[in-house]
C-alpha positions as CSV (number, residue, x, y, z in Angstrom):
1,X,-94.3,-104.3,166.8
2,X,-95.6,-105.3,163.4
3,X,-99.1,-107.3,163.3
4,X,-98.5,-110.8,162.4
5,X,-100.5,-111.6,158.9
6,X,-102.7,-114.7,158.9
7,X,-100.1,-116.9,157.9
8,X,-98.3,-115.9,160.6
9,X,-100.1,-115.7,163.1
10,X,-100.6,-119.9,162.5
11,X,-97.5,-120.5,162.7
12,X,-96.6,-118.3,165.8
13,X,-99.3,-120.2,167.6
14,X,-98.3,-123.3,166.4
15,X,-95.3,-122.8,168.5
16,X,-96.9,-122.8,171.6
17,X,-97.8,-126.5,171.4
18,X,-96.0,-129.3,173.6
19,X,-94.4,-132.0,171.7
20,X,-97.2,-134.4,171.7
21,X,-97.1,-138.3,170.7
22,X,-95.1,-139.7,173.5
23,X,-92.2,-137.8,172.5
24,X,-89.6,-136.8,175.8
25,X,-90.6,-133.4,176.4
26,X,-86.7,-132.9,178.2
27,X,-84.8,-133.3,174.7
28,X,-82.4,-130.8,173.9
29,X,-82.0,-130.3,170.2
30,X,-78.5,-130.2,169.1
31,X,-78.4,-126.6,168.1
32,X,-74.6,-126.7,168.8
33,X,-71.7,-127.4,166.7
34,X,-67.8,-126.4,166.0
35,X,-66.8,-124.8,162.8
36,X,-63.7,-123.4,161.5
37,X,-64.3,-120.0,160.7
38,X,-63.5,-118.9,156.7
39,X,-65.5,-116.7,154.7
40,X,-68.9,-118.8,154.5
41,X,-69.0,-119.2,158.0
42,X,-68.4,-115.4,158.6
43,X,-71.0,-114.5,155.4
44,X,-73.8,-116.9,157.3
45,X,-72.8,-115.1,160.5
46,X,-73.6,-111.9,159.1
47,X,-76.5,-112.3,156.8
48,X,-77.8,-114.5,160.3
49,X,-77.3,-111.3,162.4
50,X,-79.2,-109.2,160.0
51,X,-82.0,-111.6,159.6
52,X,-82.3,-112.1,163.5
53,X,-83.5,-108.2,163.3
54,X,-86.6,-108.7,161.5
55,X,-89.7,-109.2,163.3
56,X,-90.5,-112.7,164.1
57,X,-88.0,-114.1,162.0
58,X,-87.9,-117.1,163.8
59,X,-91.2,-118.1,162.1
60,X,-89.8,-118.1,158.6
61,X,-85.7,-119.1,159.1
62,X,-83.3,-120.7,161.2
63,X,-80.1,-119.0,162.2
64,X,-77.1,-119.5,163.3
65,X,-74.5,-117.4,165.6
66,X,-71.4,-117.6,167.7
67,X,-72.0,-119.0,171.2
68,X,-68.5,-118.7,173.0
69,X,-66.3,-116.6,170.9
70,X,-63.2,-118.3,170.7
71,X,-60.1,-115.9,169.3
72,X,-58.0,-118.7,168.0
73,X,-57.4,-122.5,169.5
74,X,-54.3,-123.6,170.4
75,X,-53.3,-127.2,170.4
76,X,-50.2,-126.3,172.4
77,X,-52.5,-124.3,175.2
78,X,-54.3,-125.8,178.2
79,X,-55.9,-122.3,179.1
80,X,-57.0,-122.5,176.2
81,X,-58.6,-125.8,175.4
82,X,-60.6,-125.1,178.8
83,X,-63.1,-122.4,176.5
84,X,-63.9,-125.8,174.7
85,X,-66.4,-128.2,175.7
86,X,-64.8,-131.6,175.6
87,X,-67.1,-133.3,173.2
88,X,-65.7,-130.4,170.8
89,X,-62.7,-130.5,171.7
90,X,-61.0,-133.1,169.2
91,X,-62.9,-131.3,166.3
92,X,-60.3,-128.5,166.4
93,X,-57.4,-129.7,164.7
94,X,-54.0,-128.1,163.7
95,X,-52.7,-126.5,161.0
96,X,-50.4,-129.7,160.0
97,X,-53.8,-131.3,159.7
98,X,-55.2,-129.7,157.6
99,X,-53.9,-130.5,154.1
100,X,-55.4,-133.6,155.2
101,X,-58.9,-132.2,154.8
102,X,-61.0,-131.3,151.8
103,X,-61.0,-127.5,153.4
104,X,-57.7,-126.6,151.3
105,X,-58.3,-123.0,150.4
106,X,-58.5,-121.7,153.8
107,X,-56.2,-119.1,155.1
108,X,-55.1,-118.3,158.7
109,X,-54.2,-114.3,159.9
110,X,-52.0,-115.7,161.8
111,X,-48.8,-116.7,161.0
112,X,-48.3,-119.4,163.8
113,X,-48.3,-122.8,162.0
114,X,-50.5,-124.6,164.8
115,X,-53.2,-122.3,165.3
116,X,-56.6,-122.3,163.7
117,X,-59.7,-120.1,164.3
118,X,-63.0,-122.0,165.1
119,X,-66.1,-120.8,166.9
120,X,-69.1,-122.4,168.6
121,X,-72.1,-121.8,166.6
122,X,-75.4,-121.8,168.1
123,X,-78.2,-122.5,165.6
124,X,-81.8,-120.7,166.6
125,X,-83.4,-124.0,167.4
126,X,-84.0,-123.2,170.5
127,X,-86.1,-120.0,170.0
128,X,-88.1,-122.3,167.0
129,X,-88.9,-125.0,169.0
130,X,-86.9,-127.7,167.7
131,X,-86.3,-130.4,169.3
132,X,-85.5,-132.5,165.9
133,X,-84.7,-131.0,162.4
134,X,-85.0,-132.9,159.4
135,X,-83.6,-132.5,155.6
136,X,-86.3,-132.1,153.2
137,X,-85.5,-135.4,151.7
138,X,-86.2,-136.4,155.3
139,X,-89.2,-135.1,155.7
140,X,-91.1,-135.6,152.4
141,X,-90.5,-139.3,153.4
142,X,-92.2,-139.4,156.7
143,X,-95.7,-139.3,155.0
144,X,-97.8,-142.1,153.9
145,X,-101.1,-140.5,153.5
146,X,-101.0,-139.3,149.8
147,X,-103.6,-136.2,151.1
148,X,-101.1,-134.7,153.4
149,X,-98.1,-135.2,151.5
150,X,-99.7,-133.2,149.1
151,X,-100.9,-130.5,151.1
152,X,-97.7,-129.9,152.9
153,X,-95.7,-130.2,149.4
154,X,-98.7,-126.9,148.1
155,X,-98.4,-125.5,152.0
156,X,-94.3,-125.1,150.9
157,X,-94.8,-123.4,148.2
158,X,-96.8,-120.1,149.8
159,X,-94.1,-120.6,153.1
160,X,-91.1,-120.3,150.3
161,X,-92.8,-117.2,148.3
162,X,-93.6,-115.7,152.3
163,X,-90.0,-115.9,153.4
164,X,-88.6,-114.8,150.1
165,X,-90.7,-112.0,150.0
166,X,-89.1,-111.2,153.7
167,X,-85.5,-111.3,152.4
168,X,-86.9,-109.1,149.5
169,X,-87.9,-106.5,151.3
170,X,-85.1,-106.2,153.4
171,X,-83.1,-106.5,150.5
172,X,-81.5,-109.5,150.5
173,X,-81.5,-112.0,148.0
174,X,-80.7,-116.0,149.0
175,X,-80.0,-117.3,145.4
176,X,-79.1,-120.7,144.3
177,X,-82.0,-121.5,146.0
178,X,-82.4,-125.7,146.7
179,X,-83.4,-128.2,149.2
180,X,-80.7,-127.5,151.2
181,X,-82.1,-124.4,152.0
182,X,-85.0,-126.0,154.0
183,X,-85.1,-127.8,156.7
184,X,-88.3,-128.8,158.9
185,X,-89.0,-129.6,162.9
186,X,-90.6,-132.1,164.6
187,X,-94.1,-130.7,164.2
188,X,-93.3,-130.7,160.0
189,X,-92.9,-127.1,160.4
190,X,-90.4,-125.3,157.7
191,X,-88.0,-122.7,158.1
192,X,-85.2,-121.4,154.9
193,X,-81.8,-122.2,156.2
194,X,-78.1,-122.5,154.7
195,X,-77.8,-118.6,154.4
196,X,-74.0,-118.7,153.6
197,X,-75.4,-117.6,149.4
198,X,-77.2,-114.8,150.2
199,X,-76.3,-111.6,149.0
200,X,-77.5,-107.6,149.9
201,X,-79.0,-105.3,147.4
202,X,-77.1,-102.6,148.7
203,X,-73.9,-103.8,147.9
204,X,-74.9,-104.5,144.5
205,X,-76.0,-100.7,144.1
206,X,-73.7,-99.0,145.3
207,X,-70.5,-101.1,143.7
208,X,-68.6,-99.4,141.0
209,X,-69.8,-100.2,137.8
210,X,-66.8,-102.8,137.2
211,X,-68.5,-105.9,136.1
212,X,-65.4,-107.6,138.3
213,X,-66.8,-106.3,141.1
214,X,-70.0,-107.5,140.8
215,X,-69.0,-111.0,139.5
216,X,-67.0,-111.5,142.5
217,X,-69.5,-110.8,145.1
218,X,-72.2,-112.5,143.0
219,X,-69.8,-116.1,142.3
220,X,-67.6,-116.1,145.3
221,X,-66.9,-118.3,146.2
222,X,-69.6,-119.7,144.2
223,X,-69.5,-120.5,140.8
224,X,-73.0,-121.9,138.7
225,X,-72.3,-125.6,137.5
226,X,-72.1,-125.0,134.0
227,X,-72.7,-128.7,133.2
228,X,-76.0,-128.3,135.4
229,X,-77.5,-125.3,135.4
230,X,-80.5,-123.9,137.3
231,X,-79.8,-120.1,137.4
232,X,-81.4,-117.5,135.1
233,X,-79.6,-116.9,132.1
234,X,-78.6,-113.0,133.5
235,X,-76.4,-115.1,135.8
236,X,-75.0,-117.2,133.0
237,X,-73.9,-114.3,131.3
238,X,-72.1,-112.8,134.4
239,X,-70.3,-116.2,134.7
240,X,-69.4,-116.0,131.0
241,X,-68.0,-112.6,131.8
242,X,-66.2,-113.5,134.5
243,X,-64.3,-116.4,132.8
244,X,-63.6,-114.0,129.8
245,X,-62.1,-111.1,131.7
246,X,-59.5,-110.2,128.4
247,X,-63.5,-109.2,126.2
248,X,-64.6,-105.8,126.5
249,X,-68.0,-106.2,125.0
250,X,-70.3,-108.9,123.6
251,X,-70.5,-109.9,119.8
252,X,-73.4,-111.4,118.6
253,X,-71.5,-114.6,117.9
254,X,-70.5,-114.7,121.7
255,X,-74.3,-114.1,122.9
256,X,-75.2,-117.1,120.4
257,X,-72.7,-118.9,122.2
258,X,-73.6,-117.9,125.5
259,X,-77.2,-119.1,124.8
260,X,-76.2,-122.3,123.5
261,X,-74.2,-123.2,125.8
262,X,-77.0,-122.4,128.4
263,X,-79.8,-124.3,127.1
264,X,-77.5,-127.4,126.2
265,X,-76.6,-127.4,129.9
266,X,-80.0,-126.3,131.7
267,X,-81.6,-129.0,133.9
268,X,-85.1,-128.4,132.4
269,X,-84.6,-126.6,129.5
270,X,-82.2,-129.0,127.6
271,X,-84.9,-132.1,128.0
272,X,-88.1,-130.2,126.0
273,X,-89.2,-130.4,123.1
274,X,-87.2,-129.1,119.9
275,X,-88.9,-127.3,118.7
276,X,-90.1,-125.6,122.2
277,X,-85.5,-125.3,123.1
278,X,-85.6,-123.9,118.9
279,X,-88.5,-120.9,120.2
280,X,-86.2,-120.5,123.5
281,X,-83.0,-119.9,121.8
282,X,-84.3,-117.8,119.3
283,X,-86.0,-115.7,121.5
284,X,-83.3,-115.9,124.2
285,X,-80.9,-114.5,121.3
286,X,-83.4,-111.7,120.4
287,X,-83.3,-110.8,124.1
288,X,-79.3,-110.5,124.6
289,X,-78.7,-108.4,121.4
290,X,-79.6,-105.6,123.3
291,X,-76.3,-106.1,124.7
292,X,-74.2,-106.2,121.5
293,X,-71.0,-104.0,121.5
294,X,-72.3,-102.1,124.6
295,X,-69.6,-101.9,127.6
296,X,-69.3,-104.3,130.4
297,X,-70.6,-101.5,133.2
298,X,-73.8,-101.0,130.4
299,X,-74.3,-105.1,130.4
300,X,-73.5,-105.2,134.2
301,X,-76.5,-102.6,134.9
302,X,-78.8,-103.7,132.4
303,X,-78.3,-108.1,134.1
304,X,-79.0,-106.3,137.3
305,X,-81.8,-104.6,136.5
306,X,-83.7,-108.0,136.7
307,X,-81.9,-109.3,140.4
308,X,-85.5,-109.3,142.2
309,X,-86.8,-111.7,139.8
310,X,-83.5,-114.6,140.4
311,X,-84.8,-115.5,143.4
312,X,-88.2,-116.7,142.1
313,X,-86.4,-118.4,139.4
314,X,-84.5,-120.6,141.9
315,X,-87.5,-121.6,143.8
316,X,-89.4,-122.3,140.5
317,X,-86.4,-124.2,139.3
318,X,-86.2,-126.1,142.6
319,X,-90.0,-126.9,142.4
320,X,-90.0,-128.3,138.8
321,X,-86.7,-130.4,139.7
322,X,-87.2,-131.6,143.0
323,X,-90.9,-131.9,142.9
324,X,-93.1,-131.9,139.7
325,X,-90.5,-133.6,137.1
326,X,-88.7,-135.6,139.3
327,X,-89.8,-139.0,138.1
328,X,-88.6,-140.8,141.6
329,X,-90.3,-138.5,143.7
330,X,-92.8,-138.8,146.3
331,X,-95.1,-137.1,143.9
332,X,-94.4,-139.4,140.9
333,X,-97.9,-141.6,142.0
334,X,-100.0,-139.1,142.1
335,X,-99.7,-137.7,138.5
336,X,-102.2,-140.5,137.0
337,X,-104.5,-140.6,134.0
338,X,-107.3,-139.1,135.7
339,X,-104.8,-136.1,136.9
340,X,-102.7,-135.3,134.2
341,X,-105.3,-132.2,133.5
342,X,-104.0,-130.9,137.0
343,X,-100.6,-131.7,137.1
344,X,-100.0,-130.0,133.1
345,X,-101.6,-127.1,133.8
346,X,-99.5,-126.6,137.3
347,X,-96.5,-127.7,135.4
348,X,-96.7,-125.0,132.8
349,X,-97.3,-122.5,135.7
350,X,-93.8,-122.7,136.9
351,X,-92.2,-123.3,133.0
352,X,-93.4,-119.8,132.7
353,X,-91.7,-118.2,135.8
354,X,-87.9,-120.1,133.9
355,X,-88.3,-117.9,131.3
356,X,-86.0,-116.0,129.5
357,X,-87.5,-112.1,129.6
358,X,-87.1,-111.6,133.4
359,X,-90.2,-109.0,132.3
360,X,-92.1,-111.9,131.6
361,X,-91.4,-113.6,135.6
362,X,-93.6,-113.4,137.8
363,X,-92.9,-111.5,141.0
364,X,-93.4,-113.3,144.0
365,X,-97.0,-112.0,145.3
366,X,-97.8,-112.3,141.6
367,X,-96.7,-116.3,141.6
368,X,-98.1,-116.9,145.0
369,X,-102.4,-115.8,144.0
370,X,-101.5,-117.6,140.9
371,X,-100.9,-120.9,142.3
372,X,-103.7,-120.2,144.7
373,X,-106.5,-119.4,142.2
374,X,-105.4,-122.8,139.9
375,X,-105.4,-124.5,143.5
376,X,-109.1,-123.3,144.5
377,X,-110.2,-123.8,141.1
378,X,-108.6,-126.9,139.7
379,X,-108.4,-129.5,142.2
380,X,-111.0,-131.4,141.3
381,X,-109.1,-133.0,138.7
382,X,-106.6,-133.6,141.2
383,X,-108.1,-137.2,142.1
384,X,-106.1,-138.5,145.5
């Protein structure tokens, strides 16, 4: 058994305690819920499974997995709708209904018109102690002491970098990282949830060299908003590939397009300065022409060289929108005349980890003493 490290180890402990504060000790959370089972279910299922290996895991994530296997429901069936428990019973509709729902792209193995697949899917609640779980919008308004909302808002930051670095080294990557990938218990504790992005390393390496392949496991069934974008510009190009299949290689009037289109569109990016976006496209452009008339398994290699550094960029991008520019934020009071020293310094910290180079990212025990030395030795211009 691995040693918990210091972080850990709180956390773990932390576990132990009752719930305190008058609340009713005998409430059961409601881990429980009825799904229909397509391929994000069955993707969460299986990055779940392989997350549920790693040693306490349930200190850093919350999981889900199939309670009652169910093979397929059939409306028609009593012996069938006796697997069910009753209050999930009317969520498992037929095949008739569902054109009538938003989940049109679905596809049944079966070729009976009234049967659907759905399963029972047990989140790991239970094993984190949750008897309540809140949405991070949730929780970041249940403070009204400005000191603890902004020590739990710093204390995410080293839990994020701490369970990426998990997935990292069990090669996998969570991507598209957002708020919706946390979630938070009753004692404010976090956990990264909402695994249904995540993809493995290993795939990735040992795919043929067909930039198809790897656009299809990368985008599906995702695809990056291109009117909003938060992912690093490697991804962009991917997506540009992969609505382009007919090109063979990249001109340098396509990567100038590419980056045009991708600072014009980027959520942070497209509102600084111009003559800070002028520096970023210039030296974004610089950075692609490496990639000029070279094939698509060449450009495909080369993007995925740099796959251990996306997963930073999404937390850094989630930070700087959610949290440090969001003018309607919690934190919006706190960045005052007598703190703007504090919050432009710990603003430029993560501008740096959006950058183009992926060389130039951070890593993520790189970012994580970063923040921590301008913590320790900045706060006093943080006035609270």
């Amino acid at each position: 058994m691995e040693i918990l490290s210091d972080e850990s180890q709180k956390r773990f402990s932390l576990y132990s305690l009752k719930i305190s504060h008058g609340e009713n000790t005998q409430i059961n959370p409601k881990n429980i819920t009825m799904l229909k089972l397509d391929k994000n279910l069955e993707k969460e299922l299986h990055i779940s499974s392989k997350i549920e290996k790693f040693p306490f895991y349930h200190l850093y994530f919350q999981t889900i997995r199939v309670k009652t296997q169910l093979s397929y429901v059939n409306s028609r069936s009593t012996q069938e709708k006796e697997m069910i428990p009753l209050e999930y019973w009317e969520k498992a509709v037929t095949k008739n209904n569902i054109n009538d729902t938003n989940d049109t792209n679905d596809t049944n193995d079966t070729n009976d018109t009234n049967i659907n697949p759905f399963r029972l899917i047990e989140t790991s609640c239970n094993l984190t102690n949750s008897s309540s779980i809140y949405t991070y919008d949730e929780w970041l308004h249940k403070f009204d002491n400005k000191k603890e909302i902004l020590s739990n808002v710093f204390n995410l930051c080293f839990f994020v970098f701490d369970g990426l670095q998990i997935l990292q080294k069990h090669y996998i990557l969570l991507l598209n990282f957002s708020k919706s990938n946390l979630c938070f218990n009753q004692f404010d504790k976090s956990f990264i949830c909402k695994l249904n992005q995540c993809i493995e390393k290993s795939y990735l390496n040992n795919v043929t060299p067909d930039i198809t392949d790897h656009v299809n496991y990368l985008y599906n069934p995702y695809n990056i908003d291109q009117s909003n974008t938060t992912a690093p510009i490697e991804m962009f190009v991917f997506d540009f590939l992969k609505n382009n299949t007919h090109i063979h290689s990249l001109s340098n009037n396509q990567i100038d397009l590419i980056v045009k289109n991708y600072i014009d569109n980027h959520i942070i990016i497209s509102n600084i300065s111009i003559h800070m976006k002028e520096k970023y496209y210039e030296d974004s452009v610089k950075y692609l022409q490496t990639l000029t008339n070279k094939s698509i398994p060449y450009i495909s290699n080369f993007l995925l060289k740099y796959v251990d550094t996306w997963d930073i960029y999404g937390f850094h991008m989630f930070y700087l929108k959610e949290v440090l520019l969001n003018t309607t934020s919690t934190i919006s009071p706190f960045i005052t005349d007598d703190s703007k020293v504090f919050w432009k310094g710990f603003i430029d910290i993560f501008m740096k980890n959006i950058l183009y180079n992926p060389n130039e990212r951070h890593n993520i025990q790189q970012a994580k003493s970063v923040i921590a030395n301008y913590l320790y030795g900045k706060t006093k211009h943080l006035n609270v």
